[in-house]
SETI-900253 format. One record per residue (C-alpha): chain; x, z, y; residue number from 1. Coordinates in nm, 2 decimals, m for minus. Layout:
<pts>
kette;xx;zz;yy;nr
A;X;Z;Y;NUM
...
</pts>
This chain:
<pts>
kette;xx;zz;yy;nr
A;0.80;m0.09;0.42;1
A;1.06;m0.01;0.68;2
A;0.85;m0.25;0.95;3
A;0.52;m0.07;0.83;4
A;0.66;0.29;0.85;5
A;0.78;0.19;1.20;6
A;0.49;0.07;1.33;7
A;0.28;0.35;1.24;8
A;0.54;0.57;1.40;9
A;0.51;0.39;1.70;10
A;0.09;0.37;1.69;11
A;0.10;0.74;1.72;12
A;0.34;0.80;1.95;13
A;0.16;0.59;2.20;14
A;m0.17;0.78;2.08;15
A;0.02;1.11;2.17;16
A;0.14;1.01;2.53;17
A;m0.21;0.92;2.64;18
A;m0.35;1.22;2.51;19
A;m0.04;1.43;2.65;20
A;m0.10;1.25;2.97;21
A;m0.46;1.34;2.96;22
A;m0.48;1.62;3.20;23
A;m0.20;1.47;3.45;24
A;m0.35;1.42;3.83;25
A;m0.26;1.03;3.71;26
A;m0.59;1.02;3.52;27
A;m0.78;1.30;3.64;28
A;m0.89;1.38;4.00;29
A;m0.70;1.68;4.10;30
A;m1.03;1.92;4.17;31
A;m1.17;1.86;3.83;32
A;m0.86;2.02;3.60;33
A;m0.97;2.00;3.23;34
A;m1.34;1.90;3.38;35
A;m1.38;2.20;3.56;36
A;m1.44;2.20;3.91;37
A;m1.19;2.43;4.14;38
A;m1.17;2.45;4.52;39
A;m0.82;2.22;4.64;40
A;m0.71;2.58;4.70;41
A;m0.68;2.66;4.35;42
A;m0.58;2.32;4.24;43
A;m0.20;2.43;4.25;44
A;m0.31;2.78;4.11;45
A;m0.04;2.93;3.87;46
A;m0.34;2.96;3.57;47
A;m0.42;2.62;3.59;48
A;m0.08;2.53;3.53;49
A;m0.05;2.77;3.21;50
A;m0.30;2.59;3.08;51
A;m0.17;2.26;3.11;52
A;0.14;2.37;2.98;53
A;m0.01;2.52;2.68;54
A;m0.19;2.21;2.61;55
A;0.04;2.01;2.58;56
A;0.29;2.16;2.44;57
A;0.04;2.18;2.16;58
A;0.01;1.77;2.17;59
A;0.40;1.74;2.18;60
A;0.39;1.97;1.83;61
A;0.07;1.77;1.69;62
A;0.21;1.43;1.80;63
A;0.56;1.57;1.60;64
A;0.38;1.63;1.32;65
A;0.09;1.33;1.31;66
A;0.38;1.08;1.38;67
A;0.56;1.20;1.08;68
A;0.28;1.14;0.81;69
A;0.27;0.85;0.96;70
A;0.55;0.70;0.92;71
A;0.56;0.86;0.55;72
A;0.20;0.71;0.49;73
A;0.33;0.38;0.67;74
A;0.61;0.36;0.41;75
A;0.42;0.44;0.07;76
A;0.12;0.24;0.14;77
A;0.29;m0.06;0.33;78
A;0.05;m0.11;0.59;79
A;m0.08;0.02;0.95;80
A;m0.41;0.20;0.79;81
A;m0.18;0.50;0.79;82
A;m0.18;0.50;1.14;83
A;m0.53;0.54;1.15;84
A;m0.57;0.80;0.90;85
A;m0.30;1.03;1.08;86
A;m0.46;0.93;1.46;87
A;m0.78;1.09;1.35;88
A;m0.65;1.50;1.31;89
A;m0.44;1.43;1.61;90
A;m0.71;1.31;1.84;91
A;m0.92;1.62;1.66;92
A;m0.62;1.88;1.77;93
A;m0.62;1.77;2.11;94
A;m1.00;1.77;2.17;95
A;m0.98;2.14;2.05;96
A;m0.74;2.25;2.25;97
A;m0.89;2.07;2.55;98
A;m1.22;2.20;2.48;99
A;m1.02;2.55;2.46;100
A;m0.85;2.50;2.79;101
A;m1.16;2.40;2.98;102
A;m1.33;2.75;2.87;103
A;m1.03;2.95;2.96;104
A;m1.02;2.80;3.29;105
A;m1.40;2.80;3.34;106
A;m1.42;3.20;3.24;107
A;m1.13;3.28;3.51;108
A;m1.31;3.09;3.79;109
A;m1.60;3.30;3.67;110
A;m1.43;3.63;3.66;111
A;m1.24;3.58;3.97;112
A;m1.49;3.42;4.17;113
A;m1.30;3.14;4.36;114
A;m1.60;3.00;4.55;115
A;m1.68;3.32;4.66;116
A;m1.71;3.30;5.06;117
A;m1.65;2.87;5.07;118
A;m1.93;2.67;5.24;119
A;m2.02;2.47;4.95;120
A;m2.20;2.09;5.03;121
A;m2.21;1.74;4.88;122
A;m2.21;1.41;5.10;123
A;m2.35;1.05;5.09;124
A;m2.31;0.77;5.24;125
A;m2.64;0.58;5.29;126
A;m2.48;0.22;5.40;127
A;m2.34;0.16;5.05;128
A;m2.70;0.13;5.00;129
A;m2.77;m0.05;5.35;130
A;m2.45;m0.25;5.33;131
A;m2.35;m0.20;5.00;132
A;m1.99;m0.40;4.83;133
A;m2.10;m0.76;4.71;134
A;m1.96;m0.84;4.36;135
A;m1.64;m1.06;4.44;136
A;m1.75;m1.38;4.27;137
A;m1.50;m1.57;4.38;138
A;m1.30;m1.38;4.08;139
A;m1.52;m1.44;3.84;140
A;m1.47;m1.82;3.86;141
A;m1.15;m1.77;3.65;142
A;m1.37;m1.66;3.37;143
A;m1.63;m1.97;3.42;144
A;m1.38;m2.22;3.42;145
A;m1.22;m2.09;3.08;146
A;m1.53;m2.11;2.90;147
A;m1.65;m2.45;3.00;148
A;m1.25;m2.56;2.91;149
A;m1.33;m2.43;2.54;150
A;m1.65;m2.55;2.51;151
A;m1.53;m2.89;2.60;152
A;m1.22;m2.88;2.37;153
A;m1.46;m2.80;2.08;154
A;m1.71;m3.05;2.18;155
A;m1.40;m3.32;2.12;156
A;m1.27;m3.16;1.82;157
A;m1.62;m3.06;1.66;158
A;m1.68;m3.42;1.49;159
A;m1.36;m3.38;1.30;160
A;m1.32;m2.99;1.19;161
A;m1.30;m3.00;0.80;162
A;m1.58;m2.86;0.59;163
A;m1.47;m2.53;0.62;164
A;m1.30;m2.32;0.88;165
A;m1.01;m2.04;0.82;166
A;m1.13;m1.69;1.03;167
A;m0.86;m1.48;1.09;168
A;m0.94;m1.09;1.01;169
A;m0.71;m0.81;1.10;170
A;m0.77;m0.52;0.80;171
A;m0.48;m0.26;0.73;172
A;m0.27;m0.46;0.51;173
A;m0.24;m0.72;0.78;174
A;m0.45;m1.07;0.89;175
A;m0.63;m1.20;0.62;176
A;m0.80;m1.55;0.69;177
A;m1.16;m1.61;0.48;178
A;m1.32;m1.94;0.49;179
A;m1.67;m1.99;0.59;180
A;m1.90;m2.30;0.63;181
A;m1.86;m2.55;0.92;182
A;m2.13;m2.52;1.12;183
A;m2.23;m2.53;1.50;184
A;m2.25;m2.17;1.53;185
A;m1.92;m2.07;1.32;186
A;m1.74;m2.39;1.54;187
A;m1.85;m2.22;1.86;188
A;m1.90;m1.85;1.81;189
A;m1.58;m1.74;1.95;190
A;m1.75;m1.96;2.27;191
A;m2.10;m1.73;2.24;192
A;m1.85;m1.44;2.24;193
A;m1.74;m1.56;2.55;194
A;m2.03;m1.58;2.71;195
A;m2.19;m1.27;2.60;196
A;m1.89;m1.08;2.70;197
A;m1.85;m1.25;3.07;198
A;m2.22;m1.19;3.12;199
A;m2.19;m0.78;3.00;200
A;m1.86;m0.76;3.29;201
A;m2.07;m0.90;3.53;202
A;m2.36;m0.63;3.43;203
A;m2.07;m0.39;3.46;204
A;m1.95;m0.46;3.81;205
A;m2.31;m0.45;3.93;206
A;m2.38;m0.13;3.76;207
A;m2.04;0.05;3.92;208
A;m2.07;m0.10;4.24;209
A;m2.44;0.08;4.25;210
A;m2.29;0.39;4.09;211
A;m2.28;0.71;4.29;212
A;m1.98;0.79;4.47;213
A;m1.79;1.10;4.46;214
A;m1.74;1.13;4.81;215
A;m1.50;1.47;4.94;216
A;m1.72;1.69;5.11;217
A;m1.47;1.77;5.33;218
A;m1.38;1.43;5.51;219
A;m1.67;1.24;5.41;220
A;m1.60;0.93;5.61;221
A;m1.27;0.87;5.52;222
A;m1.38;0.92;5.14;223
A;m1.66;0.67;5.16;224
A;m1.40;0.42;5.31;225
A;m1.15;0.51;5.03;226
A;m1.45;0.47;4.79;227
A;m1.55;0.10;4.90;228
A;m1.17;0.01;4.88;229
A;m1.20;0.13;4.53;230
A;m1.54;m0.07;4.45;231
A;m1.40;m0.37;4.50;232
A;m1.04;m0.30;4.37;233
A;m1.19;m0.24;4.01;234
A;m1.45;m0.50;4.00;235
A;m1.13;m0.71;4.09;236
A;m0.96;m0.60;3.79;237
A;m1.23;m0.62;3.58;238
A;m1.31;m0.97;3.63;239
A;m0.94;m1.06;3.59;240
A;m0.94;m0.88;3.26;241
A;m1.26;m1.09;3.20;242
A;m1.08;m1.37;3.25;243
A;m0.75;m1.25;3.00;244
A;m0.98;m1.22;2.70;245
A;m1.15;m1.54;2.73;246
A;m0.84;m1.73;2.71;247
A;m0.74;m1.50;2.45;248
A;m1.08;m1.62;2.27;249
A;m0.99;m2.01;2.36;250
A;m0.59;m1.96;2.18;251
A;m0.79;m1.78;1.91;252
A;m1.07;m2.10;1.89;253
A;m0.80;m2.34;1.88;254
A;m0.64;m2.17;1.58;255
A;m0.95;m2.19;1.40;256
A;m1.05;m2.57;1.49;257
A;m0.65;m2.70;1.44;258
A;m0.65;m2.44;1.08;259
A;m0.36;m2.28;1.19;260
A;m0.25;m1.98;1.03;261
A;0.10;m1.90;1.14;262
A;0.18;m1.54;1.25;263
A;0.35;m1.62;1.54;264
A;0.10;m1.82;1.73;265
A;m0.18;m1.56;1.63;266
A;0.02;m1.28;1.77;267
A;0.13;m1.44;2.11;268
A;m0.24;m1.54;2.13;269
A;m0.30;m1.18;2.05;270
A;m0.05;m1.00;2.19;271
A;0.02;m1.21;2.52;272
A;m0.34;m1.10;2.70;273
A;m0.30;m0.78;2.55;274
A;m0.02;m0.68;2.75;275
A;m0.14;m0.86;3.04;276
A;m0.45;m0.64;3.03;277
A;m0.24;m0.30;3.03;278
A;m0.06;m0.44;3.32;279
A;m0.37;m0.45;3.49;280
A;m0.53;m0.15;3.43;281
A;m0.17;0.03;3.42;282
A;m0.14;m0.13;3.81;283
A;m0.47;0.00;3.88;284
A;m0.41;0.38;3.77;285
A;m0.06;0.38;3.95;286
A;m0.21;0.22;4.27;287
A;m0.53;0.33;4.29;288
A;m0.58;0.67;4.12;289
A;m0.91;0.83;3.97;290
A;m1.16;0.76;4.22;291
A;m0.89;0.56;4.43;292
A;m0.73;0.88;4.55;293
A;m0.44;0.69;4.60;294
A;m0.53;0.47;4.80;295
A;m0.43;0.48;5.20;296
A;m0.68;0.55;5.42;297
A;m0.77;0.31;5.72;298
A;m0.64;0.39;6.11;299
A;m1.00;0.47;6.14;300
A;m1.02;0.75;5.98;301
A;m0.66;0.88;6.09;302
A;m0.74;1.24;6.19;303
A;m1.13;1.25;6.05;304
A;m1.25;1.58;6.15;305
A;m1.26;1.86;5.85;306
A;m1.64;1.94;5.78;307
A;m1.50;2.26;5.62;308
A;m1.68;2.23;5.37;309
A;m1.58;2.23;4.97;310
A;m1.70;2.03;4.68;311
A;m2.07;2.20;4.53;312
A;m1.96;2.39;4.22;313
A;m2.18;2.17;3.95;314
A;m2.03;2.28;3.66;315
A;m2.37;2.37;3.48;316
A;m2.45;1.98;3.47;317
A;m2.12;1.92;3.26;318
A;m2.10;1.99;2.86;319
A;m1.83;1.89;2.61;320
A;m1.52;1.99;2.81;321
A;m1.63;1.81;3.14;322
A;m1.69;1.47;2.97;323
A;m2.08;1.51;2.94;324
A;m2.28;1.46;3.22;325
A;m2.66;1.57;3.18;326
A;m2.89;1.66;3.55;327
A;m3.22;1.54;3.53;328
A;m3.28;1.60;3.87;329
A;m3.01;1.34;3.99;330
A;m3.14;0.95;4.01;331
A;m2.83;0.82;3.96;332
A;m2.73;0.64;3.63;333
A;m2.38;0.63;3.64;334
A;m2.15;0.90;3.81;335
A;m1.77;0.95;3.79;336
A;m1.61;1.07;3.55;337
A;m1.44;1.44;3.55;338
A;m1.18;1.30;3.28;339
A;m0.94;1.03;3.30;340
A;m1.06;0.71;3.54;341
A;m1.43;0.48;3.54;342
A;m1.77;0.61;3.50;343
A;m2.01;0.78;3.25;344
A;m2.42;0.86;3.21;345
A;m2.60;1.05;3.33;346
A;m2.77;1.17;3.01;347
A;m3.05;1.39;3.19;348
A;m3.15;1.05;3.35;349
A;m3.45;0.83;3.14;350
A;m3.31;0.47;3.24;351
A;m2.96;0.59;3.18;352
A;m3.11;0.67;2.80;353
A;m3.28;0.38;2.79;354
A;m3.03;0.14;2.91;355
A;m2.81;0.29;2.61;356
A;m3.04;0.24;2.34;357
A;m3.09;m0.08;2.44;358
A;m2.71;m0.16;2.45;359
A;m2.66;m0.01;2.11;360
A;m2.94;m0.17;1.96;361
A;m2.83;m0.54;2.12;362
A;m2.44;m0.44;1.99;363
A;m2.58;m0.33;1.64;364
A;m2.78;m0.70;1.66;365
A;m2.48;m0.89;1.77;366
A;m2.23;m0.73;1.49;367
A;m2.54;m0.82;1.22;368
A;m2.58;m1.13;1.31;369
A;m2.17;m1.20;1.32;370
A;m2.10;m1.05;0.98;371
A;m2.38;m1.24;0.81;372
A;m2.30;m1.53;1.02;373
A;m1.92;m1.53;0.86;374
A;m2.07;m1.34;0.50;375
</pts>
């Protein structure tokens, strides 16, 4: 109970730092404060610090309170459900007081009028379509030679797997292994996973490095140079986390074929890639930043000449505290986000709706066919 309590505790207190850590210029470009656009004048503004306070300072109280149950929950029931349960009014708390925060900031920009007399403008840069960044596939080699390693360890091993095959399944009161018929598709589905999620990365990378940039409309060419530094930094990272969960899926096929069902080798099979993928993405927040407005700008662009010009105040195309992003009149698919790092739809675009119906429907398919596959 003690172990169960604890690890509840500890669930939500990671929950609470991320969303504590929500509005921090770490995750969020600094011009976009709770996903409303501001001029860098006002970024440092005395209001939009208030706010931030006051949100999290309402976290810290919810996290208190959330971590508590808990780690009462975690005790009584003896398992890591309770986590779950208390995450839920938690992550509900913050996204009101977020959503509370972006209209108090939104109705001040209003009523004080902080774009009056600014030259507003947006910029692109025509070469990313001209020249545009070539997916690094010298990255995503890794990924290839992990899935032809499994599929040839279960092509030795497939004449001699037992009847039946032990699946491990995480549920709250720990893994529980079920046993389902030997066949070639149970044998190798973990290698299908593979495959299926190699081949959505690579969909990914080629989607973001045709995304629209968010180029500053002040010192447009030493943002677009900053933006293809970025392009290729995060399909880097992606392909390299690619690569961490399909050796994660060839431990966990290697379990299944050898029936072993020790806790220990599951969870440093688990765990191991796990961490190594919040290394990565923790290296690429730190070093990069949200848009990769960390990142150094070339000799080239030492001293680019101010346009003086400041970001176009598109507020009206964002809903749901900034996180929405719905302009029919803009071809692009995906755009940056306005909270925390990546990319979102554009909802107001057709394809963008289409291509996410088609992804659900293909998901919804996939988890069909896996759960009657294993039924």
């Amino acid at each position: 109970m003690l172990v169960s309590s604890l690890l509840n505790a500890g669930l939500l207190l990671l929950l609470g730092a991320a969303l504590y850590a929500a509005p921090s210029a770490l995750l969020n470009p600094g011009t976009v404060p709770f996903g409303v656009r501001v001029p860098p004048s006002r970024t440092q503004d005395p209001r939009v610090g208030a706010v931030r306070r006051q949100y999290r300072a309402a976290v810290l109280w919810a996290t208190a309170a959330a971590t508590a149950a808990a780690a009462g929950l975690g005790a009584l029931l003896d398992g890591v459900a309770a986590g779950a349960v208390a995450g839920l009014p938690l992550c509900a708390v913050a996204a009101a007081v977020w959503l509370r925060a972006h209209r108090a900031l939104a109705e001040t920009k209003k009523r004080e009028q902080w774009y009056a007399g600014l030259r507003q403008g947006v910029v692109a840069d025509t070469s990313l379509r001209t020249d545009p960044v070539r997916v690094p596939w010298a990255w995503s080699v890794p990924s290839y030679l992990v899935i032809v390693a499994t599929a040839a360890v279960g092509t030795a091993v497939y004449p001699t797997l037992p009847e039946t095959l032990a699946i491990p399944t995480r549920t709250g009161d720990g893994t529980r292994y079920h046993e389902v018929a030997t066949t070639f598709w149970t044998a190798f589905s973990l290698v299908f996973g593979q495959l299926v999620g190699t081949a959505a990365v690579l969909a990914l990378v080629a989607a973001v490095l045709r995304s629209r940039p968010g180029l500053d409309a002040s010192r447009p060419r030493a943002g677009a140079v900053r933006h293809r530094r970025f392009l290729a930094a995060t399909s880097r990272a992606l392909f390299a986390i690619c690569a961490v969960s399909d050796l994660m899926l060839l431990g966990l096929s290697v379990m299944v074929w050898s029936g072993v069902r020790s806790t220990a080798p599951l969870f440093a099979v688990v765990g191991i890639p796990a961490l190594v993928t919040f290394g990565i993405v923790a290296g690429l927040v730190v070093r990069v930043g949200p848009a990769g407005q960390r990142l150094v700008e070339g000799r080239d662009t030492e001293g680019a000449e101010n346009t003086g010009l400041v970001q176009r105040d598109d507020d009206r195309y964002w809903h749901a505290g900034g996180t929405v992003y719905a302009n029919g009149g803009d071809p692009a698919i995906l755009v940056p986000c306005r909270v925390g790092m990546g990319w979102t739809l554009n909802l107001g675009n057709p394809r963008a709706l289409t291509g996410m119906i088609v992804a659900l429907v293909a998901l919804g398919s996939a988890a069909l066919a896996t759960a009657g596959l294993f039924a």
